[in-house]
C-alpha positions in Angstrom: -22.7 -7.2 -18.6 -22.1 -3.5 -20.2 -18.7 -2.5 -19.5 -19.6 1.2 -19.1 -20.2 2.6 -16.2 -18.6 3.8 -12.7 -16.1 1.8 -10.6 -15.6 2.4 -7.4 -12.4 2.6 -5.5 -11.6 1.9 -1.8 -8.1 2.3 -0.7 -6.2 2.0 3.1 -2.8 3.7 2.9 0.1 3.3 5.5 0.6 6.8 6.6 4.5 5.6 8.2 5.1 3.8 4.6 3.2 5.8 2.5 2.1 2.9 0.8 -1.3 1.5 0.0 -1.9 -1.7 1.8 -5.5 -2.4 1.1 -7.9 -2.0 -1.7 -11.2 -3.3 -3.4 -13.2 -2.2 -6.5 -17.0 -2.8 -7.5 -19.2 -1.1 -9.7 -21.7 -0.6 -6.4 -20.9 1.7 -3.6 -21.6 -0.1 -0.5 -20.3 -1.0 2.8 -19.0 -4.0 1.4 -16.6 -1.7 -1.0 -14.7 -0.5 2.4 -14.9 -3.5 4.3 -12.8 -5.8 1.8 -10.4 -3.2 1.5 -9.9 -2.9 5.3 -10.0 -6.9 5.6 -6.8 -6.4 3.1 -4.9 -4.2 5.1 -5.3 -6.1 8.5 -4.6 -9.3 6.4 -1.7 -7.6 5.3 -0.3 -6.3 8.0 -1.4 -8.9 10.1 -2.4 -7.1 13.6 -5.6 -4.8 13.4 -5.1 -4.0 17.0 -2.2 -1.9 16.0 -4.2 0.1 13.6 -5.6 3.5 13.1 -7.9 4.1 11.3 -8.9 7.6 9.5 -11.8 8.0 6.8 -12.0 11.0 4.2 -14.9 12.5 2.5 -17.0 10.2 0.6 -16.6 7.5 2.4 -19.7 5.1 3.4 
């Protein structure tokens, strides 16, 4: 595997904390990419009724 390259980032941040409470990185830029990092944060956390959530620019 060539270790050049992009990686991509996903991060969930607690807005009250300012803290970041979810993330995942992969060389591809799929849905995937977001979904483990949200499946972080809830685990996390531990209620993902009691979220909100908010996506920025670039986001899938």
């Amino acid at each position: 595997m060539d270790s050049r390259g992009w990686l991509y980032v996903a991060a969930v941040l607690d807005l009250f904390s300012h803290r970041v409470v979810g993330w995942s990185m992969k060389a591809e830029r799929d849905a995937s990419l977001v979904m483990d990092a949200l499946r972080m944060a809830v685990w996390r956390r531990g209620r993902a009724d009691a979220l909100m959530r908010h996506a920025d620019q670039g986001s899938l």
